[in-house]
N, C-alpha and C positions, 0 to 999 in steps of 0.2 A: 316641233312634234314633241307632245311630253313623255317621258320615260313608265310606259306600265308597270316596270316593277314594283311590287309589294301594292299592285292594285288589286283586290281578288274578283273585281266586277272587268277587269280589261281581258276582251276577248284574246289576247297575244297570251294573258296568263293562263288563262283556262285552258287553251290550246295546246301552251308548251306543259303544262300542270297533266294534261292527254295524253301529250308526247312519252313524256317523265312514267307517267301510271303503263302506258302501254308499253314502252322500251324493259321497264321493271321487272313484268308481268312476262315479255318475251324469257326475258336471261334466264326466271326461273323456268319457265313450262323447258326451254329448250336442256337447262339441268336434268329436268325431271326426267325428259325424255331420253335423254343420256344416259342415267339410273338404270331405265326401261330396257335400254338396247344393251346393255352392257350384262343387266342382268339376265339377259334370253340369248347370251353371246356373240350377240353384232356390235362387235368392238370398233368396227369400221364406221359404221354408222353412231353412236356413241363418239365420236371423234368429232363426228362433223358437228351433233349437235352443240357440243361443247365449243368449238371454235366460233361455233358464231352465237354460243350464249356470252363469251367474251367479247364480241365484235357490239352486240344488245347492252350490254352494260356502258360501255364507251360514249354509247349513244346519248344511254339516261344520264348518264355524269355530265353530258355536254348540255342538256336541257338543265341539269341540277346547276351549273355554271351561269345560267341565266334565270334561272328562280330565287337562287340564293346566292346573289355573284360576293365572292370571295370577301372585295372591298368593304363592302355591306354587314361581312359576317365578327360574329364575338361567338367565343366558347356562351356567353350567355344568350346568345339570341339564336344559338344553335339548340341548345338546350329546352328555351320558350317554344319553337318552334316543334319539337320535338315533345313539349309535355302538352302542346296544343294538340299535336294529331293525336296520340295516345289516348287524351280526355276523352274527343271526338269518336274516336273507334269504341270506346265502350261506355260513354254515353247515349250518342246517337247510333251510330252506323250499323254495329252487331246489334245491336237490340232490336233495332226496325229488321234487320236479317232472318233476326232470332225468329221475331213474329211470325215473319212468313213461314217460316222453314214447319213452324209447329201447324200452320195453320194446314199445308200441306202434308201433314204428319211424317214429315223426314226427321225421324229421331237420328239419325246417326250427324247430320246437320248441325239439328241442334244440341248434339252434347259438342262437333265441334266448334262452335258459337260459342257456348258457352267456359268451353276453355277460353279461347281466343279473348272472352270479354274481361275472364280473370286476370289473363297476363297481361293485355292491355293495361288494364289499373295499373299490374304492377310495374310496369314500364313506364307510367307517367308517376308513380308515386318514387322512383327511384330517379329520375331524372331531376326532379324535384328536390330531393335531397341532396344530390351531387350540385344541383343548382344555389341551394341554401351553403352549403357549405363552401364553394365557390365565393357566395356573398359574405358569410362569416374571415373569410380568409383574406380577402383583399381589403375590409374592414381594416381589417389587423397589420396588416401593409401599410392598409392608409395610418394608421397612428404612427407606425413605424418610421415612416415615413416624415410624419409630420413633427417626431421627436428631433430627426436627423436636419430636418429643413430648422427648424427652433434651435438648435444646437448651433449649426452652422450659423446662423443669424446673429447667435450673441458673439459667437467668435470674431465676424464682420464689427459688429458694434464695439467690443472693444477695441477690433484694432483701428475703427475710424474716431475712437477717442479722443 
């Protein structure tokens, strides 16, 4: 049987990619509701939502465990992954959103679209940056590195003289 991961046409990913978006999706609505009951002073009920917005996150982590299994991951392919969705969000996803939202004249929609597609950018143009300099840095390692491997080498050769 071959391994789906990092396939994005295998039904296992798209599925556990559902799981992941809907598990997410839970923890916050149940925050939110918590928010809600705490603010109108149903602290009791405000407890529960919270307990099982924790219980919802556990879930997503465990699908996130198989999306992106740990073995597989680099600070740098956490980052690629990370300035992909971003692109994505305010390239495609909020734009085509946006559309609608104007076309049914939901201005309130669309100015929040319109945020969202701002800090998107900014969130892939900073990811990007910590990702360049991530590269500039290990660069600099590697010479380092490769002074110390050169060093050690001649020290070998003389003493196999």
């Amino acid at each position: 049987m071959s391994n789906p991961i990092h396939n994005p046409a295998s039904p296992t990913i798209k599925n556990l990619e559902a799981a992941f978006a809907g598990e997410s999706m839970a923890h916050i609505k149940y925050r939110y509701f918590a928010k809600l009951c705490r603010a109108m002073g149903d602290e009791a009920t405000a407890a529960v939502f919270e307990a099982t917005a924790e219980q919802e996150i556990l879930h997503a982590f465990g699908h996130a465990d198989l999306l992106f299994p740990k073995a597989n991951m680099t600070p740098a392919k956490a980052l690629q992954f990370a300035i992909e969705g971003e692109t994505y969000e305010y390239t495609e996803m909020y734009p085509s959103f946006r559309n609608a939202a104007v076309a049914e004249g939901h201005s309130a929609a669309v100015a929040e679209i319109d945020q969202q597609i701002a800090e998107s950018k900014e969130h892939a143009e900073l990811f990007k940056a910590v990702l360049e300099k991530a590269a500039r840095r290990f660069a600099a390692l590697a010479k380092v590195e490769e002074r110390h491997a050169n060093h050690y080498q001649a020290v070998l050769d003389k003493l196999s003289a």
